[in-house]
SENU-949881 format. One line per 8 residues: number of its first residue (from 1); for each residue y, z, x of C-alpha. Coordinates in nm, 3 decimals, padded with zeros to 5 digits. Layout:
REM SENU-949881
NUM> Y Z X ~ ...
This chain:
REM SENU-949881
1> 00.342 00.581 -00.990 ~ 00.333 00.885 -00.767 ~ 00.066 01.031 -00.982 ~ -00.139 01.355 -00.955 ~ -00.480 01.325 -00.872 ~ -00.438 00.965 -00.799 ~ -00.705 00.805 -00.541 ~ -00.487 00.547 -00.395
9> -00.541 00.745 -00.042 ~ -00.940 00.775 -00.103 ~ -01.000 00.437 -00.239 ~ -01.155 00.317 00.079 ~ -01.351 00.615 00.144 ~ -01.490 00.571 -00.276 ~ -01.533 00.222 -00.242 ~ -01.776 00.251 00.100
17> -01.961 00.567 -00.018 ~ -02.036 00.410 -00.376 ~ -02.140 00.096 -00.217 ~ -02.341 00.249 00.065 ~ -02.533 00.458 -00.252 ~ -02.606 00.090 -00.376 ~ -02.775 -00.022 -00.106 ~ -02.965 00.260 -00.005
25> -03.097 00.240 -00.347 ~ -03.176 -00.131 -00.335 ~ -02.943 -00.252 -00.570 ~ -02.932 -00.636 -00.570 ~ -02.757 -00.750 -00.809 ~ -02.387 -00.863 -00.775 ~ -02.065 -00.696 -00.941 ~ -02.063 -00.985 -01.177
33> -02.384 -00.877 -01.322 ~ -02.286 -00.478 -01.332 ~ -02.099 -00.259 -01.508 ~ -01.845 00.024 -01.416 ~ -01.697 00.266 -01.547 ~ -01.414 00.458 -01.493 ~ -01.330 00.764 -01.763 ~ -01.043 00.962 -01.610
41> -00.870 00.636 -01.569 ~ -00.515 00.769 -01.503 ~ -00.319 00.466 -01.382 ~ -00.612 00.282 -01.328 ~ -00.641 00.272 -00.959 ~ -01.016 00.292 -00.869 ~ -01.094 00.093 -01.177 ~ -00.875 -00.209 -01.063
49> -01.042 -00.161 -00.732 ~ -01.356 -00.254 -00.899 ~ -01.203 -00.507 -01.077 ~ -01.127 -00.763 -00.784 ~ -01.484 -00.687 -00.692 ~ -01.573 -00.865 -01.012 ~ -01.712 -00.598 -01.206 ~ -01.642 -00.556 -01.568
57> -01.487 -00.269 -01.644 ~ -01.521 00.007 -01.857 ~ -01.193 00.226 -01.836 ~ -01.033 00.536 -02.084 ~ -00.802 00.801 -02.072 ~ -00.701 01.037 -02.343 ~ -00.326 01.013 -02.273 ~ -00.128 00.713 -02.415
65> 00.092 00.608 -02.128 ~ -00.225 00.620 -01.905 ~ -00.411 00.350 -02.167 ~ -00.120 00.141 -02.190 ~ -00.099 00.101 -01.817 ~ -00.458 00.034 -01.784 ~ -00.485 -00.185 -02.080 ~ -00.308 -00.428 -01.930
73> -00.438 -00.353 -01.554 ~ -00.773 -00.395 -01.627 ~ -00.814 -00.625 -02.002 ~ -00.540 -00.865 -01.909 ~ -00.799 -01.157 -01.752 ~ -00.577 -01.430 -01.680 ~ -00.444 -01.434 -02.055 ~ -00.082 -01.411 -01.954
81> 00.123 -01.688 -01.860 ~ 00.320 -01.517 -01.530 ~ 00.620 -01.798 -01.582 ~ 00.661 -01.639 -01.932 ~ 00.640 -01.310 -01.873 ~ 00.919 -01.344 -01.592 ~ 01.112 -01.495 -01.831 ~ 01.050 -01.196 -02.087
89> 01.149 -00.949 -01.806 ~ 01.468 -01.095 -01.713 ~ 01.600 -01.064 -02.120 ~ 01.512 -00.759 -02.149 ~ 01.652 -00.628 -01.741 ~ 02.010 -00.828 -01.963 ~ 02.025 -00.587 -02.214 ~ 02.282 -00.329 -02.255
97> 02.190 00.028 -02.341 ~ 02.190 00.175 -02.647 ~ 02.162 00.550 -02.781 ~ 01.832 00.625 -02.897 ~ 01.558 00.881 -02.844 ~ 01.532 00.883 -02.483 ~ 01.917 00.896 -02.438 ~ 01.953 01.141 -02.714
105> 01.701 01.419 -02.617 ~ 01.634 01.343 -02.217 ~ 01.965 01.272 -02.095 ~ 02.283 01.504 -01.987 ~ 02.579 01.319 -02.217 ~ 02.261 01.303 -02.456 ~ 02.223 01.658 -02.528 ~ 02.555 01.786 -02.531
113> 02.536 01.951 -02.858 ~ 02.206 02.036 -02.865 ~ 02.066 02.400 -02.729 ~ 01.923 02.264 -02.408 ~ 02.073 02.028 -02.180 ~ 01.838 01.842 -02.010 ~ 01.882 01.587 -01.716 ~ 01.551 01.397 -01.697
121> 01.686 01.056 -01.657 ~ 02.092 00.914 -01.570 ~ 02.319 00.823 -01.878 ~ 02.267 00.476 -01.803 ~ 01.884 00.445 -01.723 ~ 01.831 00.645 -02.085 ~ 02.027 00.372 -02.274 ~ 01.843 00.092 -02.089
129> 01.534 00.281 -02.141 ~ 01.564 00.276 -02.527 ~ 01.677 -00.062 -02.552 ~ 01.378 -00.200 -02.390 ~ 01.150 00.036 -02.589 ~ 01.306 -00.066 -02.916 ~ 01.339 -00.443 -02.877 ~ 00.916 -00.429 -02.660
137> 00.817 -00.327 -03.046 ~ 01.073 -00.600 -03.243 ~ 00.942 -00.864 -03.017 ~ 00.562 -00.751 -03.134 ~ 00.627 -00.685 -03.533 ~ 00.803 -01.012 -03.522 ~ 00.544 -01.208 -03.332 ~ 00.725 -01.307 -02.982
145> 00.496 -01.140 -02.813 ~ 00.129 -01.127 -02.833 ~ -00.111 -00.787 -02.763 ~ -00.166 -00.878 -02.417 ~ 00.226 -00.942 -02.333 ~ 00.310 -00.631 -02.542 ~ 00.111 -00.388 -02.309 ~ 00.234 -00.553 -01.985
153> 00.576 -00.521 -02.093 ~ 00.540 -00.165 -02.168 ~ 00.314 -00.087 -01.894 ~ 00.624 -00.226 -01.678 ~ 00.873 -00.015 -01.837 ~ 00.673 00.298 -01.816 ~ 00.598 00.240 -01.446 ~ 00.986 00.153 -01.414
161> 01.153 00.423 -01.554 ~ 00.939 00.646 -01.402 ~ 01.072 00.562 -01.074 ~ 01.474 00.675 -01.194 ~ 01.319 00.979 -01.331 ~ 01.513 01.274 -01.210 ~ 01.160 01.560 -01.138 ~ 01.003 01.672 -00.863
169> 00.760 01.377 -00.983 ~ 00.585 01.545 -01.285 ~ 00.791 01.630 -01.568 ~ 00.716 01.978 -01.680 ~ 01.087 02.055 -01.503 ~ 01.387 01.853 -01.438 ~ 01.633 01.861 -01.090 ~ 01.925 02.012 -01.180
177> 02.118 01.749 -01.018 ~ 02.051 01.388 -01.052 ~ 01.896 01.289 -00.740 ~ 01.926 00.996 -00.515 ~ 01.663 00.789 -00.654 ~ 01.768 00.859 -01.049 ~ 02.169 00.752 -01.001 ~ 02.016 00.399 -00.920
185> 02.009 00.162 -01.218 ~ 01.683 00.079 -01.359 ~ 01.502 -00.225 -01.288 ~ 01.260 -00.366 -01.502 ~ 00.950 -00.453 -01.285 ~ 00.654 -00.650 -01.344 ~ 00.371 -00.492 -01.291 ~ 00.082 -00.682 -01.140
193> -00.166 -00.959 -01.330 ~ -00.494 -00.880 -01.189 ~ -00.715 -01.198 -01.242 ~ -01.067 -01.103 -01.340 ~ -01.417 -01.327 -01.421 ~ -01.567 -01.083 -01.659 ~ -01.452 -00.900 -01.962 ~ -01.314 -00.574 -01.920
201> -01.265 -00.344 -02.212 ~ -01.023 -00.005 -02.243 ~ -01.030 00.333 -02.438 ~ -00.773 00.582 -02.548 ~ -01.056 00.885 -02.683 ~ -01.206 01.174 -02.587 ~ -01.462 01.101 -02.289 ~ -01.740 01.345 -02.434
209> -01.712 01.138 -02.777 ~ -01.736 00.798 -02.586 ~ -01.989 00.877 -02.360 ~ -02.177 00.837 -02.632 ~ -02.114 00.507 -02.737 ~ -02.106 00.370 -02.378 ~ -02.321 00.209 -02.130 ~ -02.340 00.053 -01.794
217> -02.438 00.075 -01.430 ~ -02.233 00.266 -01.234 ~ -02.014 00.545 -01.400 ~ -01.715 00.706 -01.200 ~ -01.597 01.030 -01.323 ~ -01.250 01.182 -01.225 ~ -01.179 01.467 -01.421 ~ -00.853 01.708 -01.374
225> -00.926 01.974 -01.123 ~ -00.755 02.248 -01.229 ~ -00.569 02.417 -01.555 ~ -00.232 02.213 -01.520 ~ -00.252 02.006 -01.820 ~ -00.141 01.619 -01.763 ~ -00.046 01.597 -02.113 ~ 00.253 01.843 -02.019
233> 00.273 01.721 -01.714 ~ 00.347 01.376 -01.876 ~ 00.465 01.444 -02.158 ~ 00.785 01.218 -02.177 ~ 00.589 00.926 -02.047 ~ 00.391 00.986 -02.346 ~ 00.726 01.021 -02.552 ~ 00.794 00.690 -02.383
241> 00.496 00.516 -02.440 ~ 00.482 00.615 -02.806 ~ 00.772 00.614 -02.917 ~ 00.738 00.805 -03.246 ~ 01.021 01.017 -03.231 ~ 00.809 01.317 -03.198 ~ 00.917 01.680 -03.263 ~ 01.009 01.844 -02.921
249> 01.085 02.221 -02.829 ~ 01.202 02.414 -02.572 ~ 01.443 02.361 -02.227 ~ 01.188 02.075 -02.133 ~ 01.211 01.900 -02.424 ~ 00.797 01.935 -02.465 ~ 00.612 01.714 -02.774 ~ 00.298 01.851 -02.935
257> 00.017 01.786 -02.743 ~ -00.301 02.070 -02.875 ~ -00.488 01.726 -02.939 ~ -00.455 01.565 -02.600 ~ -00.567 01.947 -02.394 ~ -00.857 01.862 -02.168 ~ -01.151 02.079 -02.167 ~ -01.171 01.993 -01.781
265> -00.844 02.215 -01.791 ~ -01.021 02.509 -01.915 ~ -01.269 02.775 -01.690 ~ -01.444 02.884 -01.974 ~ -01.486 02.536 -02.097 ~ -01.501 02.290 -01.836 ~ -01.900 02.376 -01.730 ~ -02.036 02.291 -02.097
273> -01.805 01.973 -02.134 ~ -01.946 01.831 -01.777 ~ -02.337 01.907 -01.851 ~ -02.289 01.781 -02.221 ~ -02.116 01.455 -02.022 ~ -02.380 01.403 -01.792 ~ -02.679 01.475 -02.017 ~ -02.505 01.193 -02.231
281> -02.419 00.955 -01.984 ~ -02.667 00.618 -02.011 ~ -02.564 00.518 -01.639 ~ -02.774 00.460 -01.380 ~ -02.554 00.552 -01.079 ~ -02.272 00.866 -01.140 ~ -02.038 00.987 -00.912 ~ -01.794 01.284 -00.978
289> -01.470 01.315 -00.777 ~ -01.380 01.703 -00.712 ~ -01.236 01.915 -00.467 ~ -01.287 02.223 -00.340 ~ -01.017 02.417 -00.532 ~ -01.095 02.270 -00.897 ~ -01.237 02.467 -01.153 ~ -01.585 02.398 -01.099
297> -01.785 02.543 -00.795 ~ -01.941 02.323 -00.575 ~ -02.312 02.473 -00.657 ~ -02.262 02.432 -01.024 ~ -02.179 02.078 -01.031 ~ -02.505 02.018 -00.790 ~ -02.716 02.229 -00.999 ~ -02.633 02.040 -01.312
305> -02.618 01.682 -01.148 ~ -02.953 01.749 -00.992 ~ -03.113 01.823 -01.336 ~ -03.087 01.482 -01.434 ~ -03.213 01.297 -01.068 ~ -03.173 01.230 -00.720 ~ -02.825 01.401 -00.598 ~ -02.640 01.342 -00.274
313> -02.241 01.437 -00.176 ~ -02.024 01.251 00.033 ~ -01.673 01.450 00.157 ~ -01.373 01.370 00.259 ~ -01.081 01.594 00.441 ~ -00.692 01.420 00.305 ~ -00.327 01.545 00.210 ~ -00.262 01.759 -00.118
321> -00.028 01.623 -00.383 ~ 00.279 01.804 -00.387 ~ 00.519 01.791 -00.675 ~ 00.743 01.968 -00.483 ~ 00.790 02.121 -00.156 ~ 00.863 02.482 -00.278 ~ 00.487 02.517 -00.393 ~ 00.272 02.787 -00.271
329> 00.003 02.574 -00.159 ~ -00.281 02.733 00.075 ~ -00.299 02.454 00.303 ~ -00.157 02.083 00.299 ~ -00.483 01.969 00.271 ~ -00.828 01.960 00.076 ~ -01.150 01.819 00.076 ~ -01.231 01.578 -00.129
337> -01.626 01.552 -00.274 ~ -01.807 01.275 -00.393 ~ -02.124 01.391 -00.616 ~ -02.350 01.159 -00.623 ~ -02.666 01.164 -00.894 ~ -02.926 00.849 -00.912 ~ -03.049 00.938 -01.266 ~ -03.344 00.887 -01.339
C-alpha cells in the first residue's frame, strides 16, 4: 500500500541504527531470544522487518484495516497451507459482483439517488469488492476457513482494492474522473506468508492503555506526525475491513470515527500522551521515529526521553509523501529522526 508515514524507504537506515544501538550497548543475545515491538504498526512494515530477523513480535494499531493486515503479516507462522490459500483466492477472483455496501455508497451507478455522488472505486471493482467481503465472512461463520486464513484473505482484499481505488492515494477526497489505475479490474492478490520461529502476537487498542500491559526488549514507536487523522484518511478501508454497514455523512461518504482520533494528532495533547507512554514503557531499548515538521519539537521529545536514561538521535534526509502533487509542501523533502533512549 502506498501508505502515509510508511518506512519502506527508511527501513535500512532503522534497521542499521537500531542494531548499531545494540551493539554499542553490548547486547548479546540473538533476535530469537528478544522481543520487539512495534505500536504504530500501520501496514506492518518495520515490524515484518524484524520478523525475518527472528524476533517475536509485538505489533498494534488502533485502526482496523491496519490490524487485519498485520495480523496476518506478523501472527501467521507457517500456519497456512500456501496450496490452499491459492486455491481460496482463485474462487473468490471467479466471483461475479454483487450490489452491496461498497457498490451502494462508494461507487458512481451506486449513488445515483443518493445526495452525493461519489466515485471512489469503478462499477465493477465495487461489486467484486462486496462479493469477496460478503462470502470472506460466510466462509468463516460457516467454518471453511479458519482465523488465520480469514485475516489473510481479508488482508489481501484490503491491500487489493486499494490499488483500483480512484484518490490521490488517501481517501479523504475522490478524482473526479476514474483514473487509469481504477478502470482496471480488480485482482485478488495474495499477500505474502512470512515464515517466522517465534510467536508473534497483534493488538487493535489504544497504545497508552497497552503500554501497560506490555513488555519486551526493544520498543519502536511511530506515531502520526501531524493533525491529519488516519482514521479519515482511511476511513473506507476501515468501512472495508469492517464491514458493519456503518452510518456515513457527507460528499466523502465519512463513518464515525471520535473513538479511533489519535492524541498524537492533537498539539495540545500529543506532549502528555508521549511522556505518559514512555514513563510506562517496560522496554529496555526505545526508539521514536519523527520528523522535523511533526507536532512535537525536537527539544521536547529529548528532554522527556532523557528523563528516563541514556538518549542519542540518529537522522536521516529522504522524500516527503505526497498524496497529491497540488500540495503546498515547503520542500520535497524532510528529515527523518531516530530518538534513541537506553532506559535505565
Amino acid at each position: 500500500m502506498n501508505y502515509i508515514g510508511s518506512k519502506y524507504s527508511l527501513i535500512d537506515f532503522l534497521e542499521e541504527s537500531i542494531n548499531k544501538t545494540l551493539k554499542l550497548c553490548g547486547e548479546d543475545r540473538k533476535p530469537s531470544e528478544m522481543v520487539f515491538a512495534d505500536l504504530f504498526a500501520g501496514t506492518g512494515v518495520v515490524s515484518g522487518s524484524f520478523k525475518k530477523q527472528g524476533y517475536s513480535i509485538i505489533a498494534n494499531d488502533i485502526q482496523y484495516y491496519s490490524y487485519v493486515i498485520t495480523k496476518h503479516m506478523i501472527e501467521n507462522n507457517g500456519n497456512l497451507d500456501k496450496k490452499h490459500c491459492n486455491e481460496l483466492i482463485d474462487e473468490l477472483n471467479s466471483l461475479v459482483g454483487i450490489e452491496g455496501f461498497i457498490y451502494k455508497n462508494y461507487s458512481f451507478e451506486g449513488t445515483v439517488e443518493q445526495e452525493f455522488r461519489r466515485m471512489y472505486f469503478s462499477e465493477h471493482n465495487a461489486k467484486k469488492c462486496d462479493a469477496i467481503r460478503i462470502t470472506i465472512e460466510e466462509w468463516l461463520v460457516n467454518g471453511k476457513i479458519n482465523e488465520n486464513e480469514y485475516f489473510f484473505l481479508l488482508g489481501s482484499l484490503i491491500n487489493s482494492i486499494d490499488k483500483c481505488a480512484n484518490t490521490a492515494s488517501v481517501y479523504g477526497a475522490f478524482l473526479k474522473k476514474l483514473k487509469k489505475s481504477a478502470l482496471k479490474e480488480m485482482e485478488l492478490s495474495p499477500l505474502p506468508i512470512m515464515q517466522g520461529s517465534v510467536e508473534c502476537r497483534v493488538y487493535n487498542e489504544d497504545i497508552n492503555e497497552l503500554i501497560k500491559k506490555v513488555s519486551g526488549d526493544i520498543l519502536y514507536l511511530d506515531p502520526p506526525y501531524n493533525a491529519r487523522q488516519y482514521c479519515s484518511n482511511y476511513h473506507l478501508l476501515e468501512t472495508i475491513a469492517k464491514y458493519d454497514n456503518p452510518e456515513i455523512k457527507g460528499k466523502t461518504g465519512l463513518r464515525n470515527y471520535e473513538e479511533q482520533k489519535s492524541v498524537f494528532c492533537m498539539k495540545n495533547k500529543v506532549e502528555d500522551a508521549f511522556a505518559d507512554l514512555i514513563k510506562n514503557a517496560k522496554f529496555k531499548y526505545i526508539f521514536l521515529s519523527y520528523n522535523n515538521e511533526g507536532l512535537m519539537s525536537f527539544d521536547t521529545i529529548e528532554k522527556i526521553m532523557k528523563k528516563y536514561g541514556k538518549y542519542k538521535v540518529y537522522m536521516q534526509q529522504y522524500r516527503r509523501f505526497k498524496a497529491d502533487n497540488a500540495r503546498d509542501c515547503k520542500s520535497d523533502s524532510t528529515i527523518e529522526y531516530l530518538h534513541c533512549l537506553i532506559k535505565e
